[in-house]
C-alpha positions in Angstrom: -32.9 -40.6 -62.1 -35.1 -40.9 -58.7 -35.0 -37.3 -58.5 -36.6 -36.2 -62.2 -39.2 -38.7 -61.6 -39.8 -37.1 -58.1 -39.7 -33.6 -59.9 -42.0 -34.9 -62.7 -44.7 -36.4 -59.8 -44.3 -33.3 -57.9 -45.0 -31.2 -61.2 -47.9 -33.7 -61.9 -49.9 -33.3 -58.9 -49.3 -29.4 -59.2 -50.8 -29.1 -62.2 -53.7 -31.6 -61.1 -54.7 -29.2 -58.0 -54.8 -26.1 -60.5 -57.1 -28.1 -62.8 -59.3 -29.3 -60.0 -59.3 -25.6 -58.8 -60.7 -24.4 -61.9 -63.2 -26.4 -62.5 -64.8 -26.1 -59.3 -68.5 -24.3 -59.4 -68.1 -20.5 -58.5 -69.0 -19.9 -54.5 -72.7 -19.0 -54.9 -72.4 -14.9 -54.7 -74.2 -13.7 -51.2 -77.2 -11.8 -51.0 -77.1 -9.6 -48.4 -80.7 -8.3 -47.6 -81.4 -4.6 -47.2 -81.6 -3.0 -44.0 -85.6 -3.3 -43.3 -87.1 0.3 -43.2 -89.8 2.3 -44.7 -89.4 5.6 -47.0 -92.5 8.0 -47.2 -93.5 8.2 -50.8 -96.1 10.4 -50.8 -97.6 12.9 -48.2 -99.3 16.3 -47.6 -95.9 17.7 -45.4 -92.4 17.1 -45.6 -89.1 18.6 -45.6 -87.9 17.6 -48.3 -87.4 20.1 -51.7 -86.9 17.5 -54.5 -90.6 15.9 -54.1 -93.5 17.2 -54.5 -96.3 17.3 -51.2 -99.9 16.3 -52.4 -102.5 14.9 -50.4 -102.5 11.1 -50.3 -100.4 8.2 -49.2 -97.6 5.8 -50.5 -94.9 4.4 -48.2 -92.0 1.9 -49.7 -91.2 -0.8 -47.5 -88.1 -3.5 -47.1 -88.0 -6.1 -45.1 -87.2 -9.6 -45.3 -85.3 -9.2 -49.3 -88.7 -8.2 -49.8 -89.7 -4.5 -51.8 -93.1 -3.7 -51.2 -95.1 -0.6 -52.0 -97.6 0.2 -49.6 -100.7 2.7 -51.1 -99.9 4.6 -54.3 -100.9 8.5 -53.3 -103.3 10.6 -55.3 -101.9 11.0 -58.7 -99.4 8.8 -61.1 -97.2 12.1 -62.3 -96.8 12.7 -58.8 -96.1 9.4 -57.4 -93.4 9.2 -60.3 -91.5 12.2 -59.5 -91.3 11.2 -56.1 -90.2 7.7 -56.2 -88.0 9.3 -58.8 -86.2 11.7 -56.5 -85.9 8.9 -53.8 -83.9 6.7 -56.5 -86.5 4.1 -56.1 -87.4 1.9 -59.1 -90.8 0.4 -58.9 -90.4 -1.9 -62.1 -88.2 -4.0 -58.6 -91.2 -4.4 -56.7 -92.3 -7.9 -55.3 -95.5 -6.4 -54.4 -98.1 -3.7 -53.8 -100.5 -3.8 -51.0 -103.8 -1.5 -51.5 -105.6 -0.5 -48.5 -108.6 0.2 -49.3 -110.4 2.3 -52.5 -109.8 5.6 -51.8 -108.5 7.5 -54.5 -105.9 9.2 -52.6 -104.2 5.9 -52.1 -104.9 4.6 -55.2 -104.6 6.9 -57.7 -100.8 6.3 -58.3 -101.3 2.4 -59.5 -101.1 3.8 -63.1 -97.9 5.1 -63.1 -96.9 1.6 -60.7 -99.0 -0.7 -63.7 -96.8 1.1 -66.8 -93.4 0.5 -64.5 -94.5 -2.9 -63.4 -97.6 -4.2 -65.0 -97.7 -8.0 -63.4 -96.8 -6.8 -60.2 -98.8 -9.0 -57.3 -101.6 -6.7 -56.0 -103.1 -7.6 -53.0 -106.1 -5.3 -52.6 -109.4 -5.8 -50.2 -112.3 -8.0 -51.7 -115.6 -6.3 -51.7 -119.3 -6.6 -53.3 -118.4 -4.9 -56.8 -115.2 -3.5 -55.9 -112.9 -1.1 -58.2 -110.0 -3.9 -57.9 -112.3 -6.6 -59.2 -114.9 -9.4 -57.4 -116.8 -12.2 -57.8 -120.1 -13.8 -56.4 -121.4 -17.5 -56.8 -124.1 -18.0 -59.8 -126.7 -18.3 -56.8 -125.8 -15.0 -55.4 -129.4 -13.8 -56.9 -133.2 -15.1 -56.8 -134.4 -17.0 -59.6 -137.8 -17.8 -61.2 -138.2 -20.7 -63.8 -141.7 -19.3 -64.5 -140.9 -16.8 -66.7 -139.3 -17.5 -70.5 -136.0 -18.3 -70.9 -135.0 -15.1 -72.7 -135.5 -13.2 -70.2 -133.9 -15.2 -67.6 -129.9 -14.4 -66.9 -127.8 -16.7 -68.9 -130.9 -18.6 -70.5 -131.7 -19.5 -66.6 -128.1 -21.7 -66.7 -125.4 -19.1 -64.7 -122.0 -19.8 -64.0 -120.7 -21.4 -60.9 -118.5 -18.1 -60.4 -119.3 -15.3 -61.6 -116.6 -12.7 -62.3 -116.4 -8.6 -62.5 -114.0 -6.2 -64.0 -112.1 -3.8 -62.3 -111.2 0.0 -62.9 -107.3 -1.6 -64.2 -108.1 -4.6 -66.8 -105.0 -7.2 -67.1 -103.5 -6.1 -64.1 -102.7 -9.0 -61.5 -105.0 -8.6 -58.6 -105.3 -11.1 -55.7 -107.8 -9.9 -53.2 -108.0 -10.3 -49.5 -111.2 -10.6 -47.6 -109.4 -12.3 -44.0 -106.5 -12.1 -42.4 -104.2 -13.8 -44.5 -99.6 -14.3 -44.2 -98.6 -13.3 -47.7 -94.4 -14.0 -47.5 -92.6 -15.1 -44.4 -93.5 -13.2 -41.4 -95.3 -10.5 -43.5 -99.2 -10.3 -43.0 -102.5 -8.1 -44.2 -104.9 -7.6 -41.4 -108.4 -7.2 -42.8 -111.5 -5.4 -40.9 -114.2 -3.4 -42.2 -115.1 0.2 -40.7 -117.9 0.2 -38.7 -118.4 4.1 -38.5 -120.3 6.9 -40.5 -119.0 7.8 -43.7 -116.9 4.6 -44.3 -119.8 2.1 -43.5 -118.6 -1.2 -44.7 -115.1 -0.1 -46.3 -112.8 -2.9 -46.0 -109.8 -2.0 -45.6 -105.9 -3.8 -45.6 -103.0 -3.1 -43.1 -99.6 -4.6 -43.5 -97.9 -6.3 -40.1 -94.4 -7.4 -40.1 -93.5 -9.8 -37.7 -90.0 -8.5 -36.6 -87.5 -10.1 -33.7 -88.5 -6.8 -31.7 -92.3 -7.1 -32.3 -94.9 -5.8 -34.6 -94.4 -3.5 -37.6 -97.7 -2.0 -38.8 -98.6 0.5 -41.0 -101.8 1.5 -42.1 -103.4 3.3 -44.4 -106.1 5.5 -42.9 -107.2 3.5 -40.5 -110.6 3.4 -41.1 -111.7 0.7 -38.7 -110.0 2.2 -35.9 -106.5 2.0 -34.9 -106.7 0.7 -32.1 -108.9 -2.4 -33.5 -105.9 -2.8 -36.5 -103.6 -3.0 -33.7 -105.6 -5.2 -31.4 -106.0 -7.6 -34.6 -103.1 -7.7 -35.4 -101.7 -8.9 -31.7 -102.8 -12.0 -32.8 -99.7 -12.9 -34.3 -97.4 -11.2 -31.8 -99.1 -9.4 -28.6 -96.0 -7.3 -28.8 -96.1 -3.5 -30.8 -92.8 -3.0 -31.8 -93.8 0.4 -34.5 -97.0 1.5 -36.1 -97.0 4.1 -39.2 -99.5 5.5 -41.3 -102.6 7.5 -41.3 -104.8 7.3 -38.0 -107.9 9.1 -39.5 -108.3 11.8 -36.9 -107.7 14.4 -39.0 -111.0 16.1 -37.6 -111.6 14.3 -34.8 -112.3 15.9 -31.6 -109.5 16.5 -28.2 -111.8 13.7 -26.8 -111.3 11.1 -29.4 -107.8 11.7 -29.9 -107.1 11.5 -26.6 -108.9 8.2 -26.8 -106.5 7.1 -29.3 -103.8 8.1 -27.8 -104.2 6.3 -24.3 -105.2 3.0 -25.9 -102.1 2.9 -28.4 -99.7 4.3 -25.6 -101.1 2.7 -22.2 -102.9 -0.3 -23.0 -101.6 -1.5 -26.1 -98.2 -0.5 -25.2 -96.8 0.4 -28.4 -93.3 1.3 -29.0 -92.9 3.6 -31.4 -94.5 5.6 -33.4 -94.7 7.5 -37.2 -97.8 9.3 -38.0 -98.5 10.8 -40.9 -101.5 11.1 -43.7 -105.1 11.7 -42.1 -103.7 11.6 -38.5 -104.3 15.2 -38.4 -102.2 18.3 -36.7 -103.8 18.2 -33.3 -103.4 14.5 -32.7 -99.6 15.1 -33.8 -98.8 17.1 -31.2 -101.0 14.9 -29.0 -98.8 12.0 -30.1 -95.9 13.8 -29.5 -96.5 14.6 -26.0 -97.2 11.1 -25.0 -94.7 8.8 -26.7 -92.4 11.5 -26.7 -88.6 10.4 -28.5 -90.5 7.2 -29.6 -92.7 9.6 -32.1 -90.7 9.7 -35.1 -91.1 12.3 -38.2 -92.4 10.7 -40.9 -92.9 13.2 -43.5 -92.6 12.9 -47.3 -88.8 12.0 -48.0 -88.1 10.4 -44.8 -86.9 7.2 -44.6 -87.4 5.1 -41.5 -84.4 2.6 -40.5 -86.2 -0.1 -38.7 -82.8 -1.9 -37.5 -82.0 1.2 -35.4 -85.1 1.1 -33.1 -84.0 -2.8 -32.2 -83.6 -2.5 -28.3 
């Protein structure tokens, strides 16, 4: 008798530990983050035969579980071929950073607004920019002398006022200092100071790694080496810059400029030109930094975890 009602508890509990067992919550599934690395969307040279080359600049970025598109190149059919070939879907993104208003970094956001069209854009803020502004109602001078019909808003202006930009509805948050947009990610903000970008602002993206700085740029209109120095603000230590250094016509003199700041006294790491840097300053680059200048054309994907010393 002792022995079925040991057999009955023993069959009892049994059947209470499976019961408890399935009704416990699922394990939360892991997310493992991707490798962090960059993949050159769009660019004037490449070796790769499934994407086409066209003059401009996109460059996909992930870091941190974060997707982010960096510049959108010069045209939308182009821009969707090539994200296309890289198996990249842009409806994922988190967000896009747009450097500055150049149309052959900008022209792509169509094909990136029809994918994605509430994407976070962070863009530069300037007076009556393409991406949208605004001014206070005082910004102008007023007169109460003359009739009210031909004052501006009956003489009574808005606290803010608002302007349009070349892509209504689409979600735009601009930038006009240096400002931390996720963990560890940042947009350095300057304005170019020399002739033929007078007064462009423009955005760089710096990711602050465990081995240093990531930057990448767009064309680098302010000067590379002032991005750079900026941006050691958050960490004085270069780990990698990419991008277009806008010396695509500059002279031996200037690049070599360039070259000695980045390489002696900024101490950067490594290296990935591409864009407006221009053939001479490649091969300048080259000769300096040597194995730490890597190839960045079109198609090439940059694994950021492999340059971790």
């Amino acid at each position: 008798m002792k022995r079925n009602r040991w057999a009955v508890f023993c069959a009892l509990c049994f059947l209470l530990i499976i019961n408890c067992a399935a009704t416990l919550p699922n394990a939360p599934t892991q997310i493992i983050p991707a490798e962090p690395r960059i993949t050159i969307l769009y660019d004037a040279f490449g070796r790769s035969t499934s994407m086409q080359k066209d003059w401009g600049y996109a460059a996909f970025i992930e870091y941190g579980g974060k997707r982010i598109l960096f510049d959108t190149g010069n045209n939308p059919d182009i821009l969707a071929q090539n994200a296309k070939a890289k198996d990249l879907d842009l409806s994922k993104l988190d967000f896009v950073i747009m450097s500055h208003r150049h149309g052959d970094h900008m022209g792509g956001l169509t094909y990136v607004l029809r994918a994605n069209p509430r994407v976070i854009i962070y863009a530069p803020k300037e007076s009556f920019g393409v991406y949208g502004s605004d001014f206070p109602g005082t910004f102008y001078r007023k007169n109460v002398s003359i009739p009210a019909e031909q004052r501006y808003f009956d003489g009574a202006p808005p606290d803010i006022m608002r302007f349009g930009s070349a892509w209504p509805g689409a979600n735009f948050q601009l930038v006009d200092r240096n400002t931390e947009i996720a963990p560890s990610i940042h947009l350095i903000t300057l304005v170019s100071d020399k002739p033929g970008t007078l007064e462009l602002r423009e955005l760089s993206l710096a990711i602050n790694t465990p081995e240093g700085l990531v930057i990448v740029v767009g064309c680098a209109h302010p000067g590379i080496e002032k991005i750079a120095t900026s941006a050691t603000s958050i960490n004085p230590r270069i780990h990698f810059i990419a991008g277009g250094f806008h010396l695509v016509v500059a002279s031996d003199a200037d690049i070599d400029k360039m070259v000695t700041a980045l390489h002696d006294a900024l101490k950067v790491e490594y290296i990935a030109p591409g864009h407006c840097t221009g053939e001479p300053a490649f091969a300048s680059l080259k000769k300096a930094f040597g194995e730490h200048d890597l190839y960045a054309g079109l198609g090439t994907t940059l694994d950021l975890s492999s340059l971790a010393k």
